[in-house]
C-alpha positions in Angstrom: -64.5 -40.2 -35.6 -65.7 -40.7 -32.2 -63.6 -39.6 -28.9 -63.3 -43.3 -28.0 -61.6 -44.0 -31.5 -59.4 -40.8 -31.5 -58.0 -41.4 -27.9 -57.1 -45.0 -28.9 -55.6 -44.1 -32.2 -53.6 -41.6 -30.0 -52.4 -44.1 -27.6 -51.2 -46.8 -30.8 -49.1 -44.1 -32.1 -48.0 -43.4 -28.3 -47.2 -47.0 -28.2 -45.2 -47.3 -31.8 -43.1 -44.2 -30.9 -42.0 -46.2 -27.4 -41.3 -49.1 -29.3 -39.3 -47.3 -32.0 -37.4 -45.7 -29.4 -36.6 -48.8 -27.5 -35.8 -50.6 -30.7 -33.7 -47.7 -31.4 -31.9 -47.8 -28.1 -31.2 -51.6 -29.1 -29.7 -51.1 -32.3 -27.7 -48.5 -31.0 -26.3 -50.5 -28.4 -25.4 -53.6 -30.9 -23.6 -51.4 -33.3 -21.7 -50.6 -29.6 -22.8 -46.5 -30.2 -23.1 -46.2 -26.4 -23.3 -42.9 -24.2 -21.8 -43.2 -20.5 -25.6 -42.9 -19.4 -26.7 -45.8 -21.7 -23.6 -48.0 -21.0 -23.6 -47.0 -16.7 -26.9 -47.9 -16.8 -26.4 -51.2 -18.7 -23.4 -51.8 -16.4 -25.6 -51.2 -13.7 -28.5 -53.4 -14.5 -26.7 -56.3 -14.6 -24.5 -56.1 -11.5 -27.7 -56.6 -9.2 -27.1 -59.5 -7.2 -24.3 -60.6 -9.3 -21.6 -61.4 -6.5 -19.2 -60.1 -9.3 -19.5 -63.1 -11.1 -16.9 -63.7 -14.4 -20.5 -64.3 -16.2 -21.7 -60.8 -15.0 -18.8 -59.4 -16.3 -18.7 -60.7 -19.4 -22.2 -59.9 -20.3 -21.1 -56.3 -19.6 -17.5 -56.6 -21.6 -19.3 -53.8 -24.5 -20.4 -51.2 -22.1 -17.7 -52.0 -20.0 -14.9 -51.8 -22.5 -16.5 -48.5 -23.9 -16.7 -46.7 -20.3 -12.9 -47.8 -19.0 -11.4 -46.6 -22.6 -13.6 -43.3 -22.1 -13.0 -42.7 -18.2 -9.2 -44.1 -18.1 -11.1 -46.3 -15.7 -10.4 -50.1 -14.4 -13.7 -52.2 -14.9 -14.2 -52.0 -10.6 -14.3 -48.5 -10.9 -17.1 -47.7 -13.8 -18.7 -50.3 -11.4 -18.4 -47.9 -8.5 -19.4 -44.7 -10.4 -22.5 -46.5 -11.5 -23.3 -47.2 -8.1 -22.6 -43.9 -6.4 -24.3 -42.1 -9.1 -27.4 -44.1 -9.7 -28.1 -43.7 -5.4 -27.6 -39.6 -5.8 -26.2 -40.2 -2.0 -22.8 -41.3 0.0 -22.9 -45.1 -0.1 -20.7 -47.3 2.6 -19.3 -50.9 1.2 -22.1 -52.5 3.0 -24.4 -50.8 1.1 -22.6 -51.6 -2.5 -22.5 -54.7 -1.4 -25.7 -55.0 -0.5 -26.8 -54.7 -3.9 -24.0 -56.6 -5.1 -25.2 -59.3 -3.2 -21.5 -59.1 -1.6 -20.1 -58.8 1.5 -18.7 -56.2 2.8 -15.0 -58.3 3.3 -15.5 -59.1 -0.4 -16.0 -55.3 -1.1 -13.0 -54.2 0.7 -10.4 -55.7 -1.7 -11.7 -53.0 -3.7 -10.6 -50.2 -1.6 -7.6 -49.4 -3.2 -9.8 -49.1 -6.5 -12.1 -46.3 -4.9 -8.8 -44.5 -3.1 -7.4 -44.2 -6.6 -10.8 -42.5 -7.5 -10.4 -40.1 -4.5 -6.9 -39.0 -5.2 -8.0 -38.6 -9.0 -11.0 -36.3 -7.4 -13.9 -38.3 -8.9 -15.0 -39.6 -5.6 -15.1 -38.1 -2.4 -15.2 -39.5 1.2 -18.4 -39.0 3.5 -20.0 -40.2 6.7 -23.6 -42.2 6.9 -25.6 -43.0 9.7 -27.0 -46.5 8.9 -29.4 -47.9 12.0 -27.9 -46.0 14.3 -24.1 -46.7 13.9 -21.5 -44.5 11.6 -20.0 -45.5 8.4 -17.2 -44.1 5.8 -18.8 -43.6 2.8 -18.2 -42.5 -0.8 -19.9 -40.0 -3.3 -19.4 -38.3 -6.4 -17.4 -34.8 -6.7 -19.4 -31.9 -7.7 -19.7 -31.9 -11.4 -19.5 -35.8 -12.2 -23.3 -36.0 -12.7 -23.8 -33.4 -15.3 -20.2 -34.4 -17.4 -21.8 -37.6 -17.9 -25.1 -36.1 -18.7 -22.7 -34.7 -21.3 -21.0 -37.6 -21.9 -17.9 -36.2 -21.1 -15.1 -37.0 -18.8 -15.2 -35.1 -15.4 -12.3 -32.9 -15.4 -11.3 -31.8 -11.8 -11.6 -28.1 -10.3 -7.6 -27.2 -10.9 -6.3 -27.2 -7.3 -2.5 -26.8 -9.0 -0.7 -23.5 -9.6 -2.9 -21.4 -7.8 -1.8 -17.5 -7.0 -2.5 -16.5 -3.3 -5.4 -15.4 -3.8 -7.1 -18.2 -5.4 -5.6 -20.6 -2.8 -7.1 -18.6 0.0 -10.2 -18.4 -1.7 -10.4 -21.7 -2.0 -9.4 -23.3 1.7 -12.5 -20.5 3.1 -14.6 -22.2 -0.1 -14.1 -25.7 1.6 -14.1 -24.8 5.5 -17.1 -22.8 5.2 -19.5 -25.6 3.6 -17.7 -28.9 5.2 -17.2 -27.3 8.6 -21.3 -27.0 8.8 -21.8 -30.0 7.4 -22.0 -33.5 9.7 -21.4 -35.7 6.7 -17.6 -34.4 6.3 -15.6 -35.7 9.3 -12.8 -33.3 10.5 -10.3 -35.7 9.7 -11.5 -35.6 5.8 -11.1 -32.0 6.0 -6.8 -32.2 6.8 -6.5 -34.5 4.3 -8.2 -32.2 1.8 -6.1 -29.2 3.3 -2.8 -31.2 3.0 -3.7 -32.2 -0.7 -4.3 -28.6 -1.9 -1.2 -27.6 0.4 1.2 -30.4 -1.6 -0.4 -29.4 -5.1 1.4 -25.3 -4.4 4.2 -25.6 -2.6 5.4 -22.4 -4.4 2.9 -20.3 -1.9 4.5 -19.4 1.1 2.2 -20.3 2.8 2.1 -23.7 1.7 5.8 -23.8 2.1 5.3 -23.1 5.9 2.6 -25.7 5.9 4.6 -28.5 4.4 7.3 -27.7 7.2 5.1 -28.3 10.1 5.6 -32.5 11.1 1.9 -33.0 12.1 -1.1 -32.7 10.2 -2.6 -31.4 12.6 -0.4 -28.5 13.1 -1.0 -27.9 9.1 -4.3 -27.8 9.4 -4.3 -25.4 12.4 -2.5 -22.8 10.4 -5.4 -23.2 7.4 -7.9 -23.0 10.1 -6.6 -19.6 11.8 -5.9 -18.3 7.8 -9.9 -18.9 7.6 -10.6 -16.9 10.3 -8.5 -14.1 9.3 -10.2 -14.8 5.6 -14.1 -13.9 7.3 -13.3 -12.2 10.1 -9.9 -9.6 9.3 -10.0 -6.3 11.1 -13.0 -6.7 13.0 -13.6 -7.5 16.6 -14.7 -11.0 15.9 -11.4 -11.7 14.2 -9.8 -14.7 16.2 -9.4 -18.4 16.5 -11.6 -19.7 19.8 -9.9 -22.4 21.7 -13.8 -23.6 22.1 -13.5 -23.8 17.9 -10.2 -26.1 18.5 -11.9 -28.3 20.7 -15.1 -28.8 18.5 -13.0 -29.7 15.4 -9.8 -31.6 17.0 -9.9 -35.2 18.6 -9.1 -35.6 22.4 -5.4 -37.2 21.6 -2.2 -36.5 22.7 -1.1 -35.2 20.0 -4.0 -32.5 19.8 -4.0 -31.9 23.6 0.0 -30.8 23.3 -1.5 -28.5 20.8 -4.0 -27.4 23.4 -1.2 -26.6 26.2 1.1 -24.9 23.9 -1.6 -22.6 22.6 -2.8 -21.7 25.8 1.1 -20.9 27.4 2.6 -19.6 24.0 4.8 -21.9 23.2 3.1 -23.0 20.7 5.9 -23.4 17.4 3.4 -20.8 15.7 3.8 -18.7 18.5 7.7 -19.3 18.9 8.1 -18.4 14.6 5.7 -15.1 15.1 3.3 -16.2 12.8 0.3 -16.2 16.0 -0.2 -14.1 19.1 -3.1 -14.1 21.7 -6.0 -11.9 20.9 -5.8 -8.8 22.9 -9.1 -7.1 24.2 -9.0 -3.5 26.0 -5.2 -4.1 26.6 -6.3 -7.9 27.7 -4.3 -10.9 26.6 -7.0 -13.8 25.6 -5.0 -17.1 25.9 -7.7 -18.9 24.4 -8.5 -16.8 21.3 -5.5 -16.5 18.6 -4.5 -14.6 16.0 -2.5 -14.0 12.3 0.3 -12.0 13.4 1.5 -8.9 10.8 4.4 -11.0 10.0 2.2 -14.1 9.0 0.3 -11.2 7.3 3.5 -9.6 5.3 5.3 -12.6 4.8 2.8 -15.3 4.4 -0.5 -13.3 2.6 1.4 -10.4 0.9 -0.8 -11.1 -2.2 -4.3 -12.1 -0.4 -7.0 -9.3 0.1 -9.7 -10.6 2.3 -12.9 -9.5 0.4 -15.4 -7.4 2.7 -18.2 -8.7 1.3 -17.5 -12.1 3.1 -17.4 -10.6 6.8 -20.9 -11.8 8.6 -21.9 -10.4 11.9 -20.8 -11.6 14.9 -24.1 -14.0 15.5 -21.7 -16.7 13.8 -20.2 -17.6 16.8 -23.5 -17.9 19.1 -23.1 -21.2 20.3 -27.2 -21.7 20.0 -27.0 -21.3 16.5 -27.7 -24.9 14.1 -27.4 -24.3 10.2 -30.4 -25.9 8.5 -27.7 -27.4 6.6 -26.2 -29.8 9.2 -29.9 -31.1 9.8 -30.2 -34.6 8.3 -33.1 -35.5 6.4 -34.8 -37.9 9.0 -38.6 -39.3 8.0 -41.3 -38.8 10.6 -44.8 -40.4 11.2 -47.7 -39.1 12.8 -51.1 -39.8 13.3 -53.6 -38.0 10.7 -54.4 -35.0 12.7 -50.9 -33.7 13.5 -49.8 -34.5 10.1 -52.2 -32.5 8.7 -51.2 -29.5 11.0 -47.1 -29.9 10.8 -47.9 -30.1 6.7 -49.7 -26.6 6.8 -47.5 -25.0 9.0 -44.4 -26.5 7.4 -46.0 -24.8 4.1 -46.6 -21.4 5.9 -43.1 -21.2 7.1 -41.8 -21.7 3.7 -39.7 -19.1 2.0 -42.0 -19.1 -0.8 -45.1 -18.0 1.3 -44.3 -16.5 4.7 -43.1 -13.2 3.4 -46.0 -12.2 1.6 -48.2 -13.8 4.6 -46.4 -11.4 6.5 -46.9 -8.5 4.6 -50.4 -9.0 4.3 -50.9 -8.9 7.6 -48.7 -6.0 8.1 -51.2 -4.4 5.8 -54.4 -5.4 7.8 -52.7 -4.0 11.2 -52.2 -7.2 12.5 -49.0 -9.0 14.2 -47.1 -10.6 11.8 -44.6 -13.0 14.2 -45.3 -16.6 14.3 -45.4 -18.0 17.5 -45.9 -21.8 17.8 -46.3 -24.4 20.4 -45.9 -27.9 20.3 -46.9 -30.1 23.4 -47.2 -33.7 24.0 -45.1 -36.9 26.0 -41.8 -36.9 26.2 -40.8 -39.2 22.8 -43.6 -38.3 21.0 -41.1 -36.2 18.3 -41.4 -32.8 19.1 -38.1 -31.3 19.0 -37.3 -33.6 15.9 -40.2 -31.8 14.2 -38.8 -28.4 14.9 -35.4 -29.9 13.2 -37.3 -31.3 10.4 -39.4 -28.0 9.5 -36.4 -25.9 10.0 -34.4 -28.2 7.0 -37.4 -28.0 5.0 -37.8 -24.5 5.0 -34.0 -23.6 4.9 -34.1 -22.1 8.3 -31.4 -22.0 10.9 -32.5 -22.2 14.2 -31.2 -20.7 17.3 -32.2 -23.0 20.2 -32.5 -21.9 24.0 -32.3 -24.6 26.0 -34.6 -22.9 29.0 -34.3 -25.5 31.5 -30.2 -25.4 31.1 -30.2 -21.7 31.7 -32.7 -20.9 34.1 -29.9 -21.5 37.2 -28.2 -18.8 35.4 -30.4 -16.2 35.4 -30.6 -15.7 39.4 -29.9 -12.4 39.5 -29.7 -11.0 36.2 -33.0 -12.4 34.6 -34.5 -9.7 32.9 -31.2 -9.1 31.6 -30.6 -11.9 30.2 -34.2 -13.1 28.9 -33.8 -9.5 27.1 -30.6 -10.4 25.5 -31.6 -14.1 24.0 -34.5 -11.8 22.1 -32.4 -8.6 21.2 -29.6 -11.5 19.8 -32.5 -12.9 17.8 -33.1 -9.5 16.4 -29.9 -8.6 15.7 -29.8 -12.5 13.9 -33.0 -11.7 12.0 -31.4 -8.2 10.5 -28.1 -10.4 9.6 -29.6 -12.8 7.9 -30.6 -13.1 4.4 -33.8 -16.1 5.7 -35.0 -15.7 8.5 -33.8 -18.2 11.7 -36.4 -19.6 13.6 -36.3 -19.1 18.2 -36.6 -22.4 19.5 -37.8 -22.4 23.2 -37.2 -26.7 23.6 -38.7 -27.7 26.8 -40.1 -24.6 28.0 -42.1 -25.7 30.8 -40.3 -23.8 33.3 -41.6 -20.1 31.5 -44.7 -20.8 30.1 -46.8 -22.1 33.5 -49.4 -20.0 35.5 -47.8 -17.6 37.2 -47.7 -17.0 41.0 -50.1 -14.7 42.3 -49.1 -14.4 46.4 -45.0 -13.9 45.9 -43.1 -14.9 48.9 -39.7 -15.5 47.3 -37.4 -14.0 45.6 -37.4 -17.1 43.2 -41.0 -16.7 42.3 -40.7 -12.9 41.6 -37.7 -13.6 39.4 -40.1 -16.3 37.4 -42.7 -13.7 37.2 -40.7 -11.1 35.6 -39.3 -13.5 33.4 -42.5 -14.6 32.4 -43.8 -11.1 31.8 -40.8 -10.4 29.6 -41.3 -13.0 27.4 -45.1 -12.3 27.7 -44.1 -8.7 25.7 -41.3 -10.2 23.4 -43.6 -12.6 22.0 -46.5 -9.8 21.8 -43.8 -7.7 20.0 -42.0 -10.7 17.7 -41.5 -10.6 14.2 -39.8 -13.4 12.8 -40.7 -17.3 14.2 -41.1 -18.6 17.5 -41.6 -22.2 18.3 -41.9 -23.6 21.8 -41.7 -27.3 22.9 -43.4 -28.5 26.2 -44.1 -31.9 28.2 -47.4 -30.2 30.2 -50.0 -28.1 29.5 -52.4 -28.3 32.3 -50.3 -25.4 34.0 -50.3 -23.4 31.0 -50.8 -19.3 31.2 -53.7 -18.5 29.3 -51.7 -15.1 28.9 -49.2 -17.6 26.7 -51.9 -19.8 25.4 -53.3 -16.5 23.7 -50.2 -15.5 22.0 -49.1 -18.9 20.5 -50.7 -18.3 17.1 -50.2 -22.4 16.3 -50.6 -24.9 18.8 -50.0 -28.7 17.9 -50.5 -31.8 20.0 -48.6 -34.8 19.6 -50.3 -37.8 20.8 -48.9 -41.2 21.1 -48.8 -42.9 17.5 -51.4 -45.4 16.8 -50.6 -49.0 16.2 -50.8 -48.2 12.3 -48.5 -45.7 12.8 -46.2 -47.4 15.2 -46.0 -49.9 12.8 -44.5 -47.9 10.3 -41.9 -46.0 12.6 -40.5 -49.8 13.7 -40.5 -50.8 9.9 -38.2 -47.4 9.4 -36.3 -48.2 12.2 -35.7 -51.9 11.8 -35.3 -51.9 8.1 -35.5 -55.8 7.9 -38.2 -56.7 9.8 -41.6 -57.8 8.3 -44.4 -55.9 7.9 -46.1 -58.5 9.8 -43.5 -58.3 12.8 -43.8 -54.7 12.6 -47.5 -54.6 13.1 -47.0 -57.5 16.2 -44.6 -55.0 18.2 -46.8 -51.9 17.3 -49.6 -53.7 19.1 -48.0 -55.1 21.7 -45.9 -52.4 23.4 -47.0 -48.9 23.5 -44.1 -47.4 22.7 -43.6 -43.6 21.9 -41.3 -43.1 18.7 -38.5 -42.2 21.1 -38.5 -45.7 22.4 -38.9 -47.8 19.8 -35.2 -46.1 18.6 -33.6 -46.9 21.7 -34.7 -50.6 20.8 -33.5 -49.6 17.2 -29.8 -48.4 18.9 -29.6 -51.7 21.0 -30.2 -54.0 18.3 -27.4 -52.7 16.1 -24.8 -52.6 19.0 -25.6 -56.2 19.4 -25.2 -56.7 15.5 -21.8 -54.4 15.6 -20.6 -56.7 18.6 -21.8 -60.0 17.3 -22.5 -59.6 13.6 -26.1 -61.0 13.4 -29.0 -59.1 13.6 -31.5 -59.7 16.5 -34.5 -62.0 15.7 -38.0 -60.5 16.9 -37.9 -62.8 20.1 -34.9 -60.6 21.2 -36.4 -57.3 20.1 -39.2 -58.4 22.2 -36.8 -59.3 24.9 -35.3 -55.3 24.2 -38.8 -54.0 24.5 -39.8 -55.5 28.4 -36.6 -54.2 28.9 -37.3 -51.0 28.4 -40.1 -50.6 30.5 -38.9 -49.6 33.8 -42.6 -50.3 35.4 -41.4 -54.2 34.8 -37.8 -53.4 37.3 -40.8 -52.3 39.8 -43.1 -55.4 40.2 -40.3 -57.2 43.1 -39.6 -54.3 45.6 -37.3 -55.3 48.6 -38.8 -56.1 51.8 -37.2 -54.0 54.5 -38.0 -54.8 58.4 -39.3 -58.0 59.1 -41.8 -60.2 58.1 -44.6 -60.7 60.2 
């Protein structure tokens, strides 16, 4: 038999087995033997732009009937887990809708359906970023996916009944992942805390929780329990007002909390449960603590586990988790994609450690230092972001020009002390962060050779400083800068990577306005890459004015106004009529 013959035969047998499956999947389905994944899937098939139609729904009354008796579910919401589960991501009611071919008016009579879903913990409530403006959005709890991969019905995480122990465990459980993470509003987060508070009110702690009128005021009490849970009997121990004013809104209510705090008359304070933090004998009135009482009478049975205390880098205000980086799709031309790729790659936790090794071995420096330079727009700093959530790096970012005023005076001091934190972040952590110099044209220019100030000495020992640090680094460096026609060659030698971003090209462009304007035409898309030469920071300041106009008016712009936005944003256009001053001759 020849090879010709033999690969068709295989492919006919190839072909029968598909069909037999398929025509197995069939019969199953018409003697109503459905799994959730088969019957979801149907269910989900045939809701595609069908408004919600009575005909949609009775050409799903098997699979439907099937999944409602098996969830406990009403028909809207094995619609909704269908939806949520199929995307893998939080979906707002435009976006259901959407595909629904509904609006999103038409989708909010639902709501009550999917709130039912969140008290029963099946669904839980998010934030999107769609074109620029925020919605509330819905996903599935942990767990959901692989009980119906079981075909089984998702049974909760028991929140009921818990001993102190378990409750505590629990509240530093959920603060510690939603607190780092941008897609959990605070807001979410107290109404989470109050749940679990109302499901053991035989805690005391709870109890005392429960008391307190304001949800606010309960979740304060949960927020300084999870600092005592990371931080008890060490220095760093100690609600920040700074944390309080991250997390709370800027309210009356919250701002009362504020003032009582900071004078003591706080009802925390006036119960003994909280006291300011005292330092060398020092009252802080903006740094509070568990008092023994609160200890004895409201964690008898909690041991905070040692294991759990981090260093005290976790409160460097420089510091971004990887994890609160959004995934964000970038386009470059050919030559800096190629680069960004290989170093993206390198920096990996797969391969940099035995990169570094390696050249350990051969004597050589094994820090990566890396500069990126290019206009201002051109998606530098976003690249830094991007490579960091790829590689599961946080980054601690120095924002040069910001602090430069503040080293007059003590600059070698504090140059010293951004590396020696990096250090100390490196030996405390179990990947290593990534050093991000962003905009660090001010340290990384020729330096002056005939000092007559006290200003240029200052910049030169600066300079020199960094000069060594970066001779002497380790773990990963990566610099961002507007110019490099004043660049030190002493810098230019130690940045072992060095990437240029140009302006996109109109292929290019093309594709960042088709990302940014999602309903445009391809064909529009192409017109406004070649007719404005915008950077990819521009064209998403056209992308942010078009969907305030479509939040204010409800209608998206048409490409006349977009190219209306675009002349706008050229300030060389406010310059053509300058006023005459004097007279004219």
């Amino acid at each position: 038999m020849s090879n010709n013959e033999s690969q068709m035969n295989e492919l006919e047998r190839e072909g029968l087995t598909l069909l037999k499956a398929e025509n197995d999947v069939e019969e199953c389905k018409d003697a109503t033997s459905w799994t959730m994944v088969t019957a979801l899937e149907a269910v989900l098939e045939s809701s595609r732009e069908s408004k919600l139609r009575d005909e949609f729904w009775q050409s799903v009354e098997e699979p439907i009937d099937y999944l409602t008796e098996k969830l406990d579910m009403t028909r809207m919401q094995v619609l909704f887990l269908a939806l949520l589960i199929e995307n893998g991501e939080p979906l707002s009611l435009r976006k259901m809708g959407s595909y629904l071919n509904c609006t999103r008016l038409a989708m909010m009579v639902y709501s009550e359906e999917l709130e039912d879903l969140i008290k029963k913990r099946w669904v839980v409530r998010r934030v999107t970023r769609d074109m620029g403006a925020r919605f509330e959005s819905y996903g599935v709890e942990r767990g959901v996916v692989k009980a119906v991969q079981r075909n089984e019905k998702f049974v909760p995480k028991k929140i009921d009944g818990l001993t102190e122990q378990q409750f505590v465990d629990m509240v530093e459980s959920y603060l510690d992942d939603s607190l780092h993470n941008s897609g959990i509003p605070f807001e979410y987060s107290e109404e989470w805390l109050g749940t679990l508070c109302e499901a053991n009110p035989q805690i005391p702690l709870c109890q005392l929780a429960l008391s307190l009128t304001d949800i606010h005021e309960m979740s304060l009490l949960m927020m300084m329990v999870y600092d005592y849970a990371q931080w008890a009997d060490s220095d760093d121990e100690g609600l920040t007002l700074g944390t309080i004013d991250e997390y709370y809104p800027d309210d009356f209510e919250c701002n009362f909390i504020r003032e009582t705090l900071k004078d003591g008359t706080h009802i925390l304070f006036m119960r003994g449960y909280i006291d300011f933090k005292c330092e060398d004998g020092m009252a802080d009135n903006e740094r509070y603590v568990l008092t023994d009482k609160a200890k004895e009478e409201l964690l008898a049975e909690y041991k905070p586990s040692k294991a759990r205390v981090k260093t005290p880098q976790r409160r460097n205000k420089n510091l971004k988790k990887h994890t609160s980086i959004k995934a964000k799709e970038l386009f470059f031309n050919d030559a800096e994609q190629e680069q960004i790729e290989r170093l993206t790659s390198l920096l990996s936790q797969e391969n940099l450690p035995s990169i570094q090794q390696r050249l350990e071995e051969q004597g050589m420096r094994k820090g990566f230092a890396c500069l990126f330079y290019g206009g201002p727009g051109t998606g530098k700093t976003e690249t830094v972001l991007q490579i960091a959530r790829k590689t599961g790096r946080d980054i601690m970012q120095i924002d040069i020009a910001g602090m430069k005023d503040k080293w007059v005076g003590e600059s070698e001091k504090n140059i010293k002390a951004v590396f020696e934190n990096y250090r100390k972040l490196c030996s405390n952590s179990e990947v290593m962060p990534i050093l991000f110099f962003n905009e660090a044209d001010a340290i990384i220019n020729k330096r002056t050779e005939n000092i007559s100030h006290s200003v240029d000495k200052m910049d030169n020992a600066m300079q020199n400083i960094i000069l060594q640090e970066i001779e002497d680094l380790e773990g990963i460096l990566i610099a961002t800068t507007n110019l490099t026609s004043n660049l030190d060659s002493a810098f230019e030698r130690r940045f072992l990577f060095k990437v240029e971003f140009n302006k996109p090209s109109t292929d290019v462009k093309a594709k960042i306005w088709s990302s940014m304007l999602k309903n445009i035409s391809d064909d529009d898309a192409h017109k406004l890459a070649s007719e404005f030469d915008f950077s990819g920071g521009q064209i998403e300041n056209i992308a942010r004015k078009r969907t305030i106009d479509f939040i204010l008016s409800g209608e998206f712009a048409d490409l006349e106004a977009i190219e209306g936005y675009c002349r706008t944003e050229l300030l060389e256009n406010t310059k053509k009529c300058k006023p005459v001053v004097g007279f004219k001759a």
